[in-house]
C-alpha positions in Angstrom: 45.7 -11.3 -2.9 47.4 -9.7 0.1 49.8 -11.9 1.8 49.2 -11.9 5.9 52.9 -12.4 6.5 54.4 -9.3 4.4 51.5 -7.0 6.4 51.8 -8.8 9.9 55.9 -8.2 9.7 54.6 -4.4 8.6 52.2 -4.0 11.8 55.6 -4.8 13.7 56.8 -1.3 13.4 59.1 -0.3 10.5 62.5 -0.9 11.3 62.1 -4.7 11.6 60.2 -4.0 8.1 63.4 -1.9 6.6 65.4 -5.3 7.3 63.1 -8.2 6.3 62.5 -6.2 3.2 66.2 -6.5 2.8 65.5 -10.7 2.9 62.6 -10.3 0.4 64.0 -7.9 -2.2 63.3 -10.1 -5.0 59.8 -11.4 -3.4 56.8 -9.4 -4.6 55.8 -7.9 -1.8 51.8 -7.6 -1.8 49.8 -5.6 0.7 46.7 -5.1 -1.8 43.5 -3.8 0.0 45.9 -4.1 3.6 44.3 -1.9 6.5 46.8 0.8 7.4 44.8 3.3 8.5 46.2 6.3 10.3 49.8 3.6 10.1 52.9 5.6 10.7 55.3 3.9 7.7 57.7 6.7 8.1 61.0 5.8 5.5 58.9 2.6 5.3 60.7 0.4 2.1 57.6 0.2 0.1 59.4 0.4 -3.5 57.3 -2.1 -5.7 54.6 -3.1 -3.2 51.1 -3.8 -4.0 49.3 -1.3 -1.9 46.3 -1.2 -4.5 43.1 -0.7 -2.9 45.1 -0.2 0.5 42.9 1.7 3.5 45.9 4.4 4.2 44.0 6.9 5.6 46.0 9.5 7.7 48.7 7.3 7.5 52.2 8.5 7.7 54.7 7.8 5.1 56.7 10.5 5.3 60.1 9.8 3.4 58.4 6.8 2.7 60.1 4.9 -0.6 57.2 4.2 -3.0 58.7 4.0 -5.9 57.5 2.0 -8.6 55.2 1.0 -6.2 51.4 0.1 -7.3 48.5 2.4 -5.4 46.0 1.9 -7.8 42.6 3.0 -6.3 44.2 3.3 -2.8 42.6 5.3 -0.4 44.8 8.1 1.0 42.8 10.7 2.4 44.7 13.1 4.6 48.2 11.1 4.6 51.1 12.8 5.1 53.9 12.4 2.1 56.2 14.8 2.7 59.4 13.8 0.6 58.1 10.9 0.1 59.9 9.2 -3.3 56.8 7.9 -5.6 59.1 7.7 -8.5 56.9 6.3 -11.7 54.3 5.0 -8.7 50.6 4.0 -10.0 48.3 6.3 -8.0 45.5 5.8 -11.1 42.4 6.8 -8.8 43.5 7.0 -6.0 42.2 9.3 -3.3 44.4 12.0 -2.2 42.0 14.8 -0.3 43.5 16.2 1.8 47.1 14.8 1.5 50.3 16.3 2.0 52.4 15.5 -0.7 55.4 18.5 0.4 59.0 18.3 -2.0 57.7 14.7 -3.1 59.3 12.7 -5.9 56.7 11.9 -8.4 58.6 11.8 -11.2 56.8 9.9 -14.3 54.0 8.8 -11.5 50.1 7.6 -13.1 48.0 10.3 -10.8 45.3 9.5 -13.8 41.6 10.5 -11.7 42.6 11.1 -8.8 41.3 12.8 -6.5 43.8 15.7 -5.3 41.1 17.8 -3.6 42.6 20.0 -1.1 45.7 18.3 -1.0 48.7 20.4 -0.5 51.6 19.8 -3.4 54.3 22.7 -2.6 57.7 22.2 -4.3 56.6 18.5 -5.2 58.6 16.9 -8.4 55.1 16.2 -10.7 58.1 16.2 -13.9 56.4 14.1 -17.1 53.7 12.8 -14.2 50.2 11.8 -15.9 47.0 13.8 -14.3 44.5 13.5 -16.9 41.0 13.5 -15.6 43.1 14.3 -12.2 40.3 16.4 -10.1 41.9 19.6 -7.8 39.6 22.1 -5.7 41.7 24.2 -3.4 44.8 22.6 -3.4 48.1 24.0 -3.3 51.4 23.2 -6.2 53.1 26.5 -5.5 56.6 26.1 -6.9 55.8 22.7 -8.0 57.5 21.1 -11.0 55.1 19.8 -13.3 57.7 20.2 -16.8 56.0 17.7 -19.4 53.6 16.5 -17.4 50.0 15.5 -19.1 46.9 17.0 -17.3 44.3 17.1 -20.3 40.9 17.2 -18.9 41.4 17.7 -15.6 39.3 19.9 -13.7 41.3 22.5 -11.6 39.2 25.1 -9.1 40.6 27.8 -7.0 44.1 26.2 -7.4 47.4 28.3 -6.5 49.9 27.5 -9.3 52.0 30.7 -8.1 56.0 30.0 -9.1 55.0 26.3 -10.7 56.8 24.9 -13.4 54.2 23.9 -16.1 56.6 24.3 -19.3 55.7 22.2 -21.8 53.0 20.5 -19.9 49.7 19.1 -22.1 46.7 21.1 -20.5 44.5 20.4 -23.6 40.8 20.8 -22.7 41.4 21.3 -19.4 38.6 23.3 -17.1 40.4 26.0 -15.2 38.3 28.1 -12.6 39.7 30.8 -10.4 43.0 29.4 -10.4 46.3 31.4 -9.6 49.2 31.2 -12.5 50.7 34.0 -11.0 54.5 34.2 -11.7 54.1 30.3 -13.5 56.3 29.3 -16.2 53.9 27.7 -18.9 56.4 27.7 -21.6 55.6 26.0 -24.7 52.6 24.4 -22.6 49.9 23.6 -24.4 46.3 24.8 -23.5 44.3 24.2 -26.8 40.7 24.6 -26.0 40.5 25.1 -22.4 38.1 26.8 -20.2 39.8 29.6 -18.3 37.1 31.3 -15.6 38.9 34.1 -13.9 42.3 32.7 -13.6 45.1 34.9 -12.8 48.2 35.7 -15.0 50.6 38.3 -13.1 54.0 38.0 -14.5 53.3 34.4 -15.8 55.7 33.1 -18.7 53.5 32.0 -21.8 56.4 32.7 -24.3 56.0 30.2 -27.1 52.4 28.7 -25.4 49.4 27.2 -27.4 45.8 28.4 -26.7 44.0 28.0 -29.7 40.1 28.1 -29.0 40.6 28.2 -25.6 37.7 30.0 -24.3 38.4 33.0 -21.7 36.3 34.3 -18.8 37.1 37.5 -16.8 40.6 37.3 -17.6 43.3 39.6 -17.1 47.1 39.2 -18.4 49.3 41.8 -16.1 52.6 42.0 -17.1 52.4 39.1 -18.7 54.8 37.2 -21.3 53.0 36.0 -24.0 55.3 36.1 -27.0 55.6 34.0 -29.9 52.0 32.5 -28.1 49.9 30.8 -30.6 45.9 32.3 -29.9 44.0 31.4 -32.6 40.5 31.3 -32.6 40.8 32.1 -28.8 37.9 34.1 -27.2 39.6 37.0 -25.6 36.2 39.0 -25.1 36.4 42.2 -22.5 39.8 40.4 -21.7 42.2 42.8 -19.4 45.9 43.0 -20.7 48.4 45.1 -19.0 52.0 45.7 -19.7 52.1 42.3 -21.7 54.6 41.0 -24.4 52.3 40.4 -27.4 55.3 40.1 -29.9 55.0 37.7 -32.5 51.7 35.9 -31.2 49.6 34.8 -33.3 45.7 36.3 -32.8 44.7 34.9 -36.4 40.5 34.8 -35.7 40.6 35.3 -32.3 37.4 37.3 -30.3 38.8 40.6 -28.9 35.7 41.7 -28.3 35.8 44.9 -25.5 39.0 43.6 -24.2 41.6 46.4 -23.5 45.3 46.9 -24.5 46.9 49.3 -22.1 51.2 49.2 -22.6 51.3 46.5 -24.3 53.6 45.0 -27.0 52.1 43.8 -30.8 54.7 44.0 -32.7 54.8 41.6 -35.2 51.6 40.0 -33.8 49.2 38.1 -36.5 45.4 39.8 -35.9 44.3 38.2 -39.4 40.5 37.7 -39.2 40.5 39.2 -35.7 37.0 40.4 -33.9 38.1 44.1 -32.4 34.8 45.2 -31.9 35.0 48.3 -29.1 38.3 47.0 -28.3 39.9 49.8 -26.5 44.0 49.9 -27.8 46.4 52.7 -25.4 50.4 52.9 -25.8 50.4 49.8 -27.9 52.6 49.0 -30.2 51.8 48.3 -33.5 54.5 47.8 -35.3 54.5 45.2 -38.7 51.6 43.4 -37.0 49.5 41.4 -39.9 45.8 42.2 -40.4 45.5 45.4 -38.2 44.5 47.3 -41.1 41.9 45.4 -42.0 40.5 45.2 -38.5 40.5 49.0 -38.3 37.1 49.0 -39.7 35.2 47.7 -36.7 34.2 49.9 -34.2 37.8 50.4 -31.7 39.6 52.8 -30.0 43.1 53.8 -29.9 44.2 56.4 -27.5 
């Protein structure tokens, strides 16, 4: 329950906040379901606090410390947290359209559904962070560092991921729809059995990724690294692939149905059990890759 003197000594503006919270440092501070709507808690000492269920709507917590702190189901629609620190903070459901979240620190932080709907997340630290059944539509994590972090099952639409880190990062079963991996580094990620509907991957990094049955819409792979990528049982149908390292990835099963190869690099690739039906293959190369020949019976073309 939230206790009336932490929040009345808040309302009193932050600097007398700052050094009261000095006094209580070993109280539990709890501001559960407080009204703080449109509050400016700029470099507000929040580390800890109970804000779950907390009105923060447009609120300004810029530089705000949050860490640790528990936002579970608070409601955070267009709130500013620029550099913010929200360091292994609970933000399970919380609403977030519209935020600004700007070179945050969300290191190890529960985003687990939430709703990041429009909210803009450039350069923010999302390291190991949990977003699983985390909801994005138009939102923004160019350059943002999402290394390790889990977001299985989220559902991500007309995204920009352009210069993210996602390496290593679990994206099993995740719905992806006109999102923008352009120049991302998905290393070692794993995508098993996602939906991918016209995403973009210009110059992205997938040495080393997992996408087995992941299921491919409209796709096209320009210049892309994919080596050492593990695609089995992927569906690859009339995928585009341009200038992209195919070395050493395995293919095993995987549809390749009227996609087209144009400059692009299979050596060494596995296409064991591969559908190459009127695949079109120009300037590839082919050298020691497993199972071409006995894919040369469908109906392709090699220019």
């Amino acid at each position: 329950m939230i206790n009336q003197e932490h929040l009345a000594v808040l309302l009193k503006g932050v600097h007398i906040w700052n050094r009261q919270k000095e006094v209580w440092k070993n109280s539990e501070i709890d501001l559960s379901s407080a009204q703080l709507e449109a509050a400016n808690l700029s470099r507000a000492y929040l580390q800890q606090a109970n804000l779950s269920h907390a009105n923060l709507k447009g609120a300004n917590l810029d530089a705000a410390n949050l860490s640790f702190a528990n936002l579970n189901q608070a409601k955070l629609k267009g709130a500013s947290l620029n550099r913010a620190c929200l360091l292994q903070a609970n933000l399970k459901k919380a609403v977030l359209f519209q935020a600004n979240l700007n070179q945050a620190n969300l290191t190890g932080a529960c985003l687990e559904k939430a709703n990041l709907q429009e909210a803009v997340l450039i350069h923010t630290n999302l390291a190991a962070a949990c977003l699983t059944e985390t909801k994005f539509w138009k939102s923004y994590l160019t350059g943002a560092i999402l290394k390790r972090a889990c977001l299985s099952r989220a559902i991500i639409q007309q995204t920009n991921f352009c210069n993210a880190d996602l390496s290593e990062a679990d994206l099993i079963s995740t719905y992806f729809i006109k999102v923008n991996f352009n120049q991302a580094n998905l290393r070692a990620a794993n995508l098993s059995e996602s939906l991918f509907n016209k995403a973009s991957f210009w110059q992205t990094n997938l040495e080393d990724a997992i996408l087995n049955k992941s299921y491919f819409q409209t796709a096209i792979f320009y210049e892309t690294n994919l080596k050492g990528a593990c695609l089995q049982q992927a569906n690859l149908e009339r995928a585009i692939f341009r200038g992209v390292n195919l070395s050493g990835a395995n293919l095993a099963g995987a549809c390749l149905d009227k996609a087209s190869f144009t400059n692009v690099n299979l050596a060494g690739a596995n296409l064991t059990g591969a559908s190459l039906n009127k695949t079109i293959f120009k300037e590839v190369n082919l050298d020691n890759t497993i199972g071409f020949d006995s894919c040369v019976k469908q109906t392709l073309l090699i220019c």
